[in-house]
TITOR-272351 format. One record per residue: residue number from 1; chain; z, y, x of N, C-alpha, C, O in turn. Coordinates in pm, 1 decimal. Layout:
BEGIN
NUM|A|Z|Y|X|Z|Y|X|Z|Y|X|Z|Y|X
...
This chain:
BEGIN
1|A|6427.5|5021.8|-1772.4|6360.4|4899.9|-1733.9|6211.6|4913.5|-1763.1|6159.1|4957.5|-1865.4
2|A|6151.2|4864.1|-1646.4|6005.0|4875.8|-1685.4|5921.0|4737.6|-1634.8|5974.6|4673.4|-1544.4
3|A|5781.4|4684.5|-1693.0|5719.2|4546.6|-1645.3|5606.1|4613.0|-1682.6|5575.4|4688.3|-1775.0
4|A|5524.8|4543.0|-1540.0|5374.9|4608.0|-1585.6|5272.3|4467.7|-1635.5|5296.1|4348.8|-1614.2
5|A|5180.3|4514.6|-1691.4|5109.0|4362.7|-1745.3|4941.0|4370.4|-1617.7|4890.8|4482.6|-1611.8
6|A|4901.7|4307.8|-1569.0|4760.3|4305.9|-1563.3|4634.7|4281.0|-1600.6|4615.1|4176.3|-1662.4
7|A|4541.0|4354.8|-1577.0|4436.3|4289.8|-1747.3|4347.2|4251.0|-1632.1|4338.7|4296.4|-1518.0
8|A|4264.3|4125.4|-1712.8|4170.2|4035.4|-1658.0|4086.3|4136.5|-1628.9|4115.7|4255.0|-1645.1
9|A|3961.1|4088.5|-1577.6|3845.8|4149.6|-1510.5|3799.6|4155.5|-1667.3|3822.4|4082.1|-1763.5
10|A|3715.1|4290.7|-1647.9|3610.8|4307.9|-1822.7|3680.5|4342.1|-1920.2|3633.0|4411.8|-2009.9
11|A|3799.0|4301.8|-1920.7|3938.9|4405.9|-2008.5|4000.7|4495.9|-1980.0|4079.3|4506.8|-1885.9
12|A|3957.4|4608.8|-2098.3|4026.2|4734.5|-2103.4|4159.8|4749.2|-2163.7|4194.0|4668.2|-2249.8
13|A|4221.0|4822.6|-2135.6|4322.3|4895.9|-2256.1|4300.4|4994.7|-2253.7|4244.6|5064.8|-2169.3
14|A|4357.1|5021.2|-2381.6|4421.6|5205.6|-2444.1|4514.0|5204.5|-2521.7|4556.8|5113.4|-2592.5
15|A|4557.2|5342.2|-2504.7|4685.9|5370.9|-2637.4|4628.1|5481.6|-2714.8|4590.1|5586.5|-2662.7
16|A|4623.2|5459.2|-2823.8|4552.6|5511.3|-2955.6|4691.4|5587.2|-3034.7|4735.3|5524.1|-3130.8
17|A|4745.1|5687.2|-3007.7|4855.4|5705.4|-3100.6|4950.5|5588.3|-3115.1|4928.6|5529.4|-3009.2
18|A|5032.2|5525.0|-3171.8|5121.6|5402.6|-3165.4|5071.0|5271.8|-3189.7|5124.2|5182.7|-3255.9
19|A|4920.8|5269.2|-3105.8|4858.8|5145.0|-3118.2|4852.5|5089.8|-3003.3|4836.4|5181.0|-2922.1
20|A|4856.9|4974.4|-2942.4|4810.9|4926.7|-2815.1|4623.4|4875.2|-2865.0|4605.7|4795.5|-2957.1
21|A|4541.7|4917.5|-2811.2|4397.1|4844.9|-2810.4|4383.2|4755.2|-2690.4|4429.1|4793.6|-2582.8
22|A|4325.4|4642.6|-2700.5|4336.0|4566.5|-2576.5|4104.0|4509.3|-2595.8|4069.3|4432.7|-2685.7
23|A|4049.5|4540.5|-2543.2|3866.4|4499.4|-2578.6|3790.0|4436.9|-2451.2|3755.0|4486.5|-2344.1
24|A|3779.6|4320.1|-2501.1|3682.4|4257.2|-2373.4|3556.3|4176.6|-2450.9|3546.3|4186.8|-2573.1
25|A|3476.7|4109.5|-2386.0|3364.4|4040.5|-2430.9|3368.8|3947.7|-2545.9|3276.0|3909.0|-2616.9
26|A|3504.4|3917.4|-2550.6|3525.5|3838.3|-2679.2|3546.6|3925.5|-2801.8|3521.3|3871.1|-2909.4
27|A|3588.7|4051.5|-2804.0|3661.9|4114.5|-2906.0|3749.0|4244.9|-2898.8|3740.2|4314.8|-2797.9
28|A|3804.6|4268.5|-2967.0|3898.3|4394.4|-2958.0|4023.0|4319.4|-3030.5|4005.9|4243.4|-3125.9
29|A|4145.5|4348.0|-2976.9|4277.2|4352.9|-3067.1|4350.0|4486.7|-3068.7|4342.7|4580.8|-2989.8
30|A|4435.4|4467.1|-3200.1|4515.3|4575.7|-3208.3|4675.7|4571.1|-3239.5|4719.2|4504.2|-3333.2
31|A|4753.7|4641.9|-3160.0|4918.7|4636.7|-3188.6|4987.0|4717.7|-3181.3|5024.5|4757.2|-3070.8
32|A|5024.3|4766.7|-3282.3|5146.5|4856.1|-3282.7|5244.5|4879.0|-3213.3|5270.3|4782.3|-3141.6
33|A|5323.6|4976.7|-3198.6|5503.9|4969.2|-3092.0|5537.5|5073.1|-3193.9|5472.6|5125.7|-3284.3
34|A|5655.3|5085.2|-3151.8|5711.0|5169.3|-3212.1|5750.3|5222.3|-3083.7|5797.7|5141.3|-3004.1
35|A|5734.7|5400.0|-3031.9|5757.2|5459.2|-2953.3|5876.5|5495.4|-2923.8|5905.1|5514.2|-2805.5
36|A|5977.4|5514.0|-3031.3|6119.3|5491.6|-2999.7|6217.4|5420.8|-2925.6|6329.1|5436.5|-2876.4
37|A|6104.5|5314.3|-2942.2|6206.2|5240.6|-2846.5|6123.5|5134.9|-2757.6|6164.0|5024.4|-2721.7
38|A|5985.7|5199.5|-2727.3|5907.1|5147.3|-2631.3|5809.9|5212.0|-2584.8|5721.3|5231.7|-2667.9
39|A|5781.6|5275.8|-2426.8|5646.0|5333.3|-2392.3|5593.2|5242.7|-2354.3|5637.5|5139.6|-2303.6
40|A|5461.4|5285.4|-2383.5|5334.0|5204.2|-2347.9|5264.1|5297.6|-2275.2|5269.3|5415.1|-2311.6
41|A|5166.3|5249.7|-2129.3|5126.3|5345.3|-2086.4|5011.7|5267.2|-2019.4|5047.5|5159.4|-1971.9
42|A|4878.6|5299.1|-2005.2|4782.7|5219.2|-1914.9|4703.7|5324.6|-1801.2|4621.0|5415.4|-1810.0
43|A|4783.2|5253.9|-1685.0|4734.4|5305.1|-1569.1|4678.5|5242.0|-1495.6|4745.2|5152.3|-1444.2
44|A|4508.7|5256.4|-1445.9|4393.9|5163.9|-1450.6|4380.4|5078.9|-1502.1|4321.6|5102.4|-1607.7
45|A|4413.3|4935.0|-1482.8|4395.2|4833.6|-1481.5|4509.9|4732.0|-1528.2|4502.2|4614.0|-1562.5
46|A|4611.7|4813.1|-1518.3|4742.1|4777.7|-1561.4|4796.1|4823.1|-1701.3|4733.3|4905.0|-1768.3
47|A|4897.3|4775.8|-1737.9|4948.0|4838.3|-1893.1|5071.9|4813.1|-1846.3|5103.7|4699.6|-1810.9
48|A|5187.4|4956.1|-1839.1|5270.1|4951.1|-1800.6|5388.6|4973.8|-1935.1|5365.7|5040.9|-2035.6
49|A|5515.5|4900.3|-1906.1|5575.8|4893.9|-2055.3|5745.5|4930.6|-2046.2|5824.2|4860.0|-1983.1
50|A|5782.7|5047.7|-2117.6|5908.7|5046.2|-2032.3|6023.4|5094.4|-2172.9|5987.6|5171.7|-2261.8
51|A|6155.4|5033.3|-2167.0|6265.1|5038.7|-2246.4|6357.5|5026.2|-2202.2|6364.8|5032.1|-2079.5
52|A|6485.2|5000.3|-2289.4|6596.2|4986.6|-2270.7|6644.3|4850.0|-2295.3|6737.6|4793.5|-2238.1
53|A|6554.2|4796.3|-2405.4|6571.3|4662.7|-2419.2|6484.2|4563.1|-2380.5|6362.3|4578.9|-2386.3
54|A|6548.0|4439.9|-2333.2|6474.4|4400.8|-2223.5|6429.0|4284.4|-2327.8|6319.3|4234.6|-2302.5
55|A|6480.3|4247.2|-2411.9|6403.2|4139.3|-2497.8|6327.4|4193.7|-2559.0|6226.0|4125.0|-2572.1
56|A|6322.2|4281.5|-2604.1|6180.5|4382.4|-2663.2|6091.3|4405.5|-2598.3|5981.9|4402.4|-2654.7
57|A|6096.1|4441.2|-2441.7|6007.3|4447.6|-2381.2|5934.4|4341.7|-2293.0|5830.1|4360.1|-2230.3
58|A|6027.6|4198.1|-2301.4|5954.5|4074.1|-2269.4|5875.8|4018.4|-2389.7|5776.0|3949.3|-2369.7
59|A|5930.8|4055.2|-2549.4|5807.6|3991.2|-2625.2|5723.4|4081.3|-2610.0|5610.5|4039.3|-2635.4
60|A|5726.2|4192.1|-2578.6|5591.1|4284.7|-2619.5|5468.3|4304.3|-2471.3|5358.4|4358.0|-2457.5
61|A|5545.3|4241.4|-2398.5|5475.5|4166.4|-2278.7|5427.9|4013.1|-2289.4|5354.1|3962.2|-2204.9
62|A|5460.6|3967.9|-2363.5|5373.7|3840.1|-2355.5|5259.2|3843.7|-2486.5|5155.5|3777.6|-2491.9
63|A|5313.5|3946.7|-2595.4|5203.6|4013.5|-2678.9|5107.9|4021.9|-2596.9|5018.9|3936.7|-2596.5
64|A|5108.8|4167.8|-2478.4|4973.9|4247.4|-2420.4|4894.7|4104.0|-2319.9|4778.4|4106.6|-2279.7
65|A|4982.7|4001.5|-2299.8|4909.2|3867.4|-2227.6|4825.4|3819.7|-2333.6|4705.3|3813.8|-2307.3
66|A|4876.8|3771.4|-2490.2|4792.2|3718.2|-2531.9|4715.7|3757.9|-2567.1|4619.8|3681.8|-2579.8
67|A|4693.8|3924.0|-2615.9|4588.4|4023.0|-2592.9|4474.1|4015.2|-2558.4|4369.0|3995.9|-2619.5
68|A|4515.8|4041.7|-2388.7|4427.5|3993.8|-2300.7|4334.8|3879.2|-2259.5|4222.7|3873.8|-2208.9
69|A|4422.0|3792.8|-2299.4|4383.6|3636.9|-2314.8|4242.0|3638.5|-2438.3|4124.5|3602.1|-2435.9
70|A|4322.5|3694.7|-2526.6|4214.0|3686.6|-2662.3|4067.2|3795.7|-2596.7|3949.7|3762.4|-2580.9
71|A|4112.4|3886.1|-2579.2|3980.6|3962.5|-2573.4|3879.5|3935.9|-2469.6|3760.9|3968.5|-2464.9
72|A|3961.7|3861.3|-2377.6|3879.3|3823.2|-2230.8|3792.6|3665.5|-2277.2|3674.0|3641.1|-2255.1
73|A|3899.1|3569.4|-2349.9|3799.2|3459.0|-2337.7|3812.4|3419.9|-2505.6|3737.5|3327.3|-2536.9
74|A|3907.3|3483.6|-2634.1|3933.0|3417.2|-2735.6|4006.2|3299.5|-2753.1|4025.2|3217.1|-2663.7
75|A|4059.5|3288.7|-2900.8|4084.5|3186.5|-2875.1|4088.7|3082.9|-3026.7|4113.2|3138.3|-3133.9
76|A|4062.8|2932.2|-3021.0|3976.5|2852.6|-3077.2|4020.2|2742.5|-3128.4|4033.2|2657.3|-3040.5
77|A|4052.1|2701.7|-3243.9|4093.4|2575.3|-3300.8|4010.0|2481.6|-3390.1|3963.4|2519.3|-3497.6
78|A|3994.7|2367.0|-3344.3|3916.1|2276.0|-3431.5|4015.2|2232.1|-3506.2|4136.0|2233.8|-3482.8
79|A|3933.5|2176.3|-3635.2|4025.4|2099.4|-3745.2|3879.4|2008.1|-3799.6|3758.0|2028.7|-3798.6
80|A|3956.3|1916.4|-3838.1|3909.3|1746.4|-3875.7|3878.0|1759.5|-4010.2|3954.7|1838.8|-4064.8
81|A|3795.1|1712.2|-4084.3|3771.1|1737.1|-4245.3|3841.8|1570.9|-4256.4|3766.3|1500.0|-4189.8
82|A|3933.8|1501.2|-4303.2|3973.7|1379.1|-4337.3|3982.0|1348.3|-4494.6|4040.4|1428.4|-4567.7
83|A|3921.7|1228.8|-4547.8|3928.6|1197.7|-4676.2|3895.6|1046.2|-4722.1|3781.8|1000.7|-4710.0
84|A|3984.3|984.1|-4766.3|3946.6|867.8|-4853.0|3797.8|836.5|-4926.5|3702.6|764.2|-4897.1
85|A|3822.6|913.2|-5018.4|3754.7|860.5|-5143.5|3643.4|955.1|-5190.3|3539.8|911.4|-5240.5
86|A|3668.9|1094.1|-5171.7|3612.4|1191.3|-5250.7|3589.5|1272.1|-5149.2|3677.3|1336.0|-5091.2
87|A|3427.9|1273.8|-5113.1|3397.6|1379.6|-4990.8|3424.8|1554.8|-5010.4|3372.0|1630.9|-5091.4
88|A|3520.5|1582.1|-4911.0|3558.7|1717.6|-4905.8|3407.1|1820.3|-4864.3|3315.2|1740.6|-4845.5
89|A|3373.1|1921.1|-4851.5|3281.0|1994.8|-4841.1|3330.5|2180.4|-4817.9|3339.5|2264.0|-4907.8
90|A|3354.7|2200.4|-4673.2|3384.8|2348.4|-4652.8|3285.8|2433.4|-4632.8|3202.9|2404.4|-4546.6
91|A|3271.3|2569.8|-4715.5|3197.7|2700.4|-4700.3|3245.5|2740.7|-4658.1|3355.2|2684.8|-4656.5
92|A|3242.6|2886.9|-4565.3|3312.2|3001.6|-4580.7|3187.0|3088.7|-4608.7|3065.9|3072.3|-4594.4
93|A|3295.8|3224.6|-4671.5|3179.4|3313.3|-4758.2|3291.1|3441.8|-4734.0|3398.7|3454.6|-4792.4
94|A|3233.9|3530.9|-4632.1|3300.1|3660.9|-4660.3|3413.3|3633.9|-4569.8|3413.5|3590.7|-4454.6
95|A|3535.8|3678.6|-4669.1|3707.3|3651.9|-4569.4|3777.5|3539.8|-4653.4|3896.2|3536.3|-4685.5
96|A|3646.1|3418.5|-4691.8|3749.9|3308.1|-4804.2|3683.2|3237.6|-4754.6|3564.9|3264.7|-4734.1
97|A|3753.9|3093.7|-4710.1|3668.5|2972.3|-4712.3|3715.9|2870.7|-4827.7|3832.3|2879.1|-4866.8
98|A|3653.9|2802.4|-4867.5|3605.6|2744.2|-4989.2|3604.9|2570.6|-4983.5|3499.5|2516.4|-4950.2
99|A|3695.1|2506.8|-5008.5|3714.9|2380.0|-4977.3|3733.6|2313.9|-5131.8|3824.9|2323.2|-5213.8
100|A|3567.4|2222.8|-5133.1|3504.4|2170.9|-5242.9|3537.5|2028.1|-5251.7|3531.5|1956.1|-5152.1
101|A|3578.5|1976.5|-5388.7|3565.7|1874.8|-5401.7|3725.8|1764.1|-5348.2|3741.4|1647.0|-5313.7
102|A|3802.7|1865.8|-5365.2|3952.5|1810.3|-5279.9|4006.3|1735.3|-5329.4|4065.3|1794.9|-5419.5
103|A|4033.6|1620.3|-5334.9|4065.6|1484.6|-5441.4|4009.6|1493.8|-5543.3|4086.1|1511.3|-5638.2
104|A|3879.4|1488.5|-5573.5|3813.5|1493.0|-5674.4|3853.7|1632.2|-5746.4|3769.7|1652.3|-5834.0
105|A|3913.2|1696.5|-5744.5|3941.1|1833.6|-5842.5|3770.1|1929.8|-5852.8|3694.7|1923.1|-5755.8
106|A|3739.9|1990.8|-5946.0|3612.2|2044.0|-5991.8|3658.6|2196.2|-5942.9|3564.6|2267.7|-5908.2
107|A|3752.4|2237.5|-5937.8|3775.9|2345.3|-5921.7|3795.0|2386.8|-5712.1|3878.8|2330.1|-5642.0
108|A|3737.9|2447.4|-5682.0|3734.2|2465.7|-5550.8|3872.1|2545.8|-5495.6|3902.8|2653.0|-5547.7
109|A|3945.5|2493.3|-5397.5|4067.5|2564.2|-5343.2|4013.6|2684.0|-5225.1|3909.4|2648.2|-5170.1
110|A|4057.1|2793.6|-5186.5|4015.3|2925.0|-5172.6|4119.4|2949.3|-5071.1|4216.1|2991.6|-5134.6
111|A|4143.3|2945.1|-4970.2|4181.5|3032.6|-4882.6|4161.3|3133.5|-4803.8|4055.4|3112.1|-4744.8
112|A|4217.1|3254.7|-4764.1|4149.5|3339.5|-4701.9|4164.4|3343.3|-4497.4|4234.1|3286.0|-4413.6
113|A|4062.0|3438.4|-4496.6|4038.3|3443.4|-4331.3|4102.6|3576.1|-4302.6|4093.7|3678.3|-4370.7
114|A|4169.7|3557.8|-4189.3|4293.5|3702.1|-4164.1|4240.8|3725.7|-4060.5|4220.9|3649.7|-3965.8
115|A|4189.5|3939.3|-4085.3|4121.0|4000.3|-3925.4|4011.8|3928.6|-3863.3|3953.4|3824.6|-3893.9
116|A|4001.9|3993.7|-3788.3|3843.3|3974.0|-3742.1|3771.6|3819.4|-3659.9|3689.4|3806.7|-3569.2
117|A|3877.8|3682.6|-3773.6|3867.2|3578.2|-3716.4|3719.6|3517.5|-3787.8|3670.5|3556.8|-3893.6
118|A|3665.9|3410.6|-3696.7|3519.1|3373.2|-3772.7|3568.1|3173.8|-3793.1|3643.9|3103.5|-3726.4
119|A|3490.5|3146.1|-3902.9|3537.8|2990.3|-3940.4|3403.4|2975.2|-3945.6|3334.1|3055.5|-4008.2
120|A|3348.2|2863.5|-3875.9|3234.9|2819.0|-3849.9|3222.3|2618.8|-3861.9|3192.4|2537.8|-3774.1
121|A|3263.0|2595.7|-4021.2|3249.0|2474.1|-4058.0|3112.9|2375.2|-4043.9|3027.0|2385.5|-4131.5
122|A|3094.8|2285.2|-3940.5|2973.5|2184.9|-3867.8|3028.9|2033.2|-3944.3|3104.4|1961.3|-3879.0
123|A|2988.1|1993.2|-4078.9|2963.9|1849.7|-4069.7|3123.2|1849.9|-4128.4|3172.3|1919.9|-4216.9
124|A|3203.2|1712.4|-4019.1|3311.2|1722.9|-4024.4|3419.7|1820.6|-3961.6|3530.3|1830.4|-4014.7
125|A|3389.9|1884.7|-3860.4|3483.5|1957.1|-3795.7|3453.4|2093.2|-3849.3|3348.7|2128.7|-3903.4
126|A|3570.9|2171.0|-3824.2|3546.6|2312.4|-3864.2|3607.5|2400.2|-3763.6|3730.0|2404.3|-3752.1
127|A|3537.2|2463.8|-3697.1|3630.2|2549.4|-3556.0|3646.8|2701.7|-3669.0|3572.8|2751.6|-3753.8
128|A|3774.7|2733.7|-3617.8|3814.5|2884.8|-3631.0|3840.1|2948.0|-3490.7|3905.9|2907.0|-3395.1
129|A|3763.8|3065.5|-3510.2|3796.5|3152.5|-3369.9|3793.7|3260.4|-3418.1|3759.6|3302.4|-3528.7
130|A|3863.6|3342.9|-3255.3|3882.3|3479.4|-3257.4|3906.3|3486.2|-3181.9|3904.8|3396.7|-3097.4
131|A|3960.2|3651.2|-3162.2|4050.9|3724.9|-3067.9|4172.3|3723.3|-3065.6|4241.8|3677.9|-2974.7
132|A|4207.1|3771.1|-3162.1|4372.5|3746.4|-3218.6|4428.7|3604.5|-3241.3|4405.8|3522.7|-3330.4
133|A|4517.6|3600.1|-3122.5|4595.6|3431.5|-3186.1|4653.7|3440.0|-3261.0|4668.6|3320.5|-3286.9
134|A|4733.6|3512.2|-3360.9|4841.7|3512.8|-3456.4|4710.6|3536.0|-3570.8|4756.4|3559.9|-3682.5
135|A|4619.8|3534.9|-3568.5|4493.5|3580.4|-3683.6|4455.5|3487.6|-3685.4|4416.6|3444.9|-3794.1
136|A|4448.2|3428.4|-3601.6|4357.0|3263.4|-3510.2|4487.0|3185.2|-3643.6|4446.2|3161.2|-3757.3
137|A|4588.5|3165.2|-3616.5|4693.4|3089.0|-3631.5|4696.6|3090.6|-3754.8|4678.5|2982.6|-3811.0
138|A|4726.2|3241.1|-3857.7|4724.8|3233.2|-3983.7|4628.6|3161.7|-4021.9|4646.4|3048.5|-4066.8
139|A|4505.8|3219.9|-4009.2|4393.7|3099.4|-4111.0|4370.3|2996.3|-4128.9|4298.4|2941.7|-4212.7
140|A|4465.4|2938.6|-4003.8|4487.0|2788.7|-4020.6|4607.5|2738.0|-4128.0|4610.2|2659.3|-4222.5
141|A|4688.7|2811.2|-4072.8|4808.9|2804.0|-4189.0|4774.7|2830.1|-4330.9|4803.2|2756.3|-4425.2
142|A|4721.9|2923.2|-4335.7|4650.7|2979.0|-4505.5|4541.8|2834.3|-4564.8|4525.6|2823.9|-4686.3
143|A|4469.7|2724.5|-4463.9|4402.0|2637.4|-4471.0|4490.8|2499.9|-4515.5|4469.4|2402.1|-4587.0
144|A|4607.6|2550.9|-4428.4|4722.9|2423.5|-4414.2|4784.7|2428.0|-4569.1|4800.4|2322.9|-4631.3
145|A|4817.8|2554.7|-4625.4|4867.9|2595.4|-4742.0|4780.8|2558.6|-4863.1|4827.6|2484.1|-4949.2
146|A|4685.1|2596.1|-4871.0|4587.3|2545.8|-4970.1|4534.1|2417.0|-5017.5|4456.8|2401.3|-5112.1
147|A|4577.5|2339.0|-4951.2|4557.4|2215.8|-4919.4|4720.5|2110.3|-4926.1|4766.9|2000.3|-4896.0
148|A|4744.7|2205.9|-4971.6|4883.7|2127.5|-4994.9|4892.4|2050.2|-5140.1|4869.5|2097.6|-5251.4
149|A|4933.2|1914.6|-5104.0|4935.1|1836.1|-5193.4|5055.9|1824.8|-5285.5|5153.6|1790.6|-5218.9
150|A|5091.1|1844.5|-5442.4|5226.5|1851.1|-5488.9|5255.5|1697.0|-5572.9|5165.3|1613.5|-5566.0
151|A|5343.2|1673.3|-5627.1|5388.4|1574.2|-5698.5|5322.5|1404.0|-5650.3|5338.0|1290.5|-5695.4
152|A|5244.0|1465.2|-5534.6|5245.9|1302.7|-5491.3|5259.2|1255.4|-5380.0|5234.0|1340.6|-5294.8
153|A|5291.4|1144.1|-5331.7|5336.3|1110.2|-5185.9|5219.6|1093.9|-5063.2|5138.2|1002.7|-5049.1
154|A|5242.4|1224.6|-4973.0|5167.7|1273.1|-4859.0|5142.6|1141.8|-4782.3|5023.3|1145.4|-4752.3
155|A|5195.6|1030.4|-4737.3|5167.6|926.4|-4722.2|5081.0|840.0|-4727.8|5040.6|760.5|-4643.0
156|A|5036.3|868.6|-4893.8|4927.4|783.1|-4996.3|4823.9|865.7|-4950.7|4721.8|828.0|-4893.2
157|A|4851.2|964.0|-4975.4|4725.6|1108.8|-5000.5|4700.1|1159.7|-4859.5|4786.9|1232.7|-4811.9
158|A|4627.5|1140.4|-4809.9|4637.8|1199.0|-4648.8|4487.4|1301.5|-4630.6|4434.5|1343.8|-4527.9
159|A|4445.9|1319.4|-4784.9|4272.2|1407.5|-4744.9|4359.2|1572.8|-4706.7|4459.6|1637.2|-4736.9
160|A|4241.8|1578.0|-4624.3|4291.8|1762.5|-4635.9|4206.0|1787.1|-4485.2|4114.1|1712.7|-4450.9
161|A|4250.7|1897.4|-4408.0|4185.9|1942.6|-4295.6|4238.6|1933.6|-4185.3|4265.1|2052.6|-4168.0
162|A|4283.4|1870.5|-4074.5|4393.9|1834.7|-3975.9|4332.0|1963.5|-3849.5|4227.2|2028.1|-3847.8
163|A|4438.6|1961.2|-3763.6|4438.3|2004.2|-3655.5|4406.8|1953.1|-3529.1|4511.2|1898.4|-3493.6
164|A|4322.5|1938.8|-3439.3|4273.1|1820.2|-3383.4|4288.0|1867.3|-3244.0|4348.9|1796.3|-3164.0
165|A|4228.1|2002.3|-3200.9|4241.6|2039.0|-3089.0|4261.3|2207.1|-3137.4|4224.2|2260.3|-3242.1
166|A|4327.8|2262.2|-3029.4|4383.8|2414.4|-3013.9|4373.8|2460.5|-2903.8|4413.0|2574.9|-2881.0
């Protein structure tokens, strides 16, 4: 069984040893296969993908889409700074962003930024972008995690960083 993928205009591929590279104006991504039980092959313009298993080779086809997707235009999530009482305040510095002042606590909560994603905190909103959606996705989650509120009712307590648009 074989499915071929097509890459946008301005996107390349290659196969790097058991890597898929996918690089356009937004970025570069990178993905592994395992050759055993999947060729990968890019002929022009196409990335052709062929196995025995066909659910393996439909996720690893909608992988080389979002790939493409990422490297051709990226991709971008805003989040909401929300708070009662005690103004929140986000840095990022390096591969950590830095969320000051979180229900009054003195001590700053620290999450990190996964791969070559950029967090670009304006005011109240804070966009994360990239290339990689699953990189895109973690740092939100790693944001979502840090910010997690314990022993009191999420209800009452609603400060933290929301998801607003994706």
């Amino acid at each position: 069984m074989s499915t071929s993928i097509k890459m946008p205009e301005g996107v390349k591929a290659q196969v790097e040893g058991t890597e898929l590279v996918v690089s356009g104006k937004a970025g570069s991504v990178r993905r592994p296969f395992d050759p055993r039980k999947l060729s990968v092959e890019v002929k022009g313009d196409e990335v052709v993908l062929s196995g025995k298993s066909t659910s393996l080779l439909n996720a690893y086809a909608s992988h080389v889409r979002n790939m493409a997707k990422g490297a051709s235009e990226g991709y971008s999530v805003n989040m909401q700074v929300v708070h009662s009482h005690f103004p929140i305040s986000v840095e990022a510095k390096g591969n950590q962003i830095f969320i000051k002042n979180f229900i009054g606590e003195k001590k700053p909560r620290i999450a990190s930024i996964v791969g070559s994603t950029k967090v670009a905190p304006k005011g109240q909103t804070v966009i994360i972008s990239g290339p990689s959606k699953e990189d895109v996705g973690q740092t939100v989650s790693n944001i979502r995690s840090a910010l997690r509120i314990g022993k009191r009712d999420s209800r009452i307590f609603q400060d933290g960083l929301y998801v607003v648009e994706s």
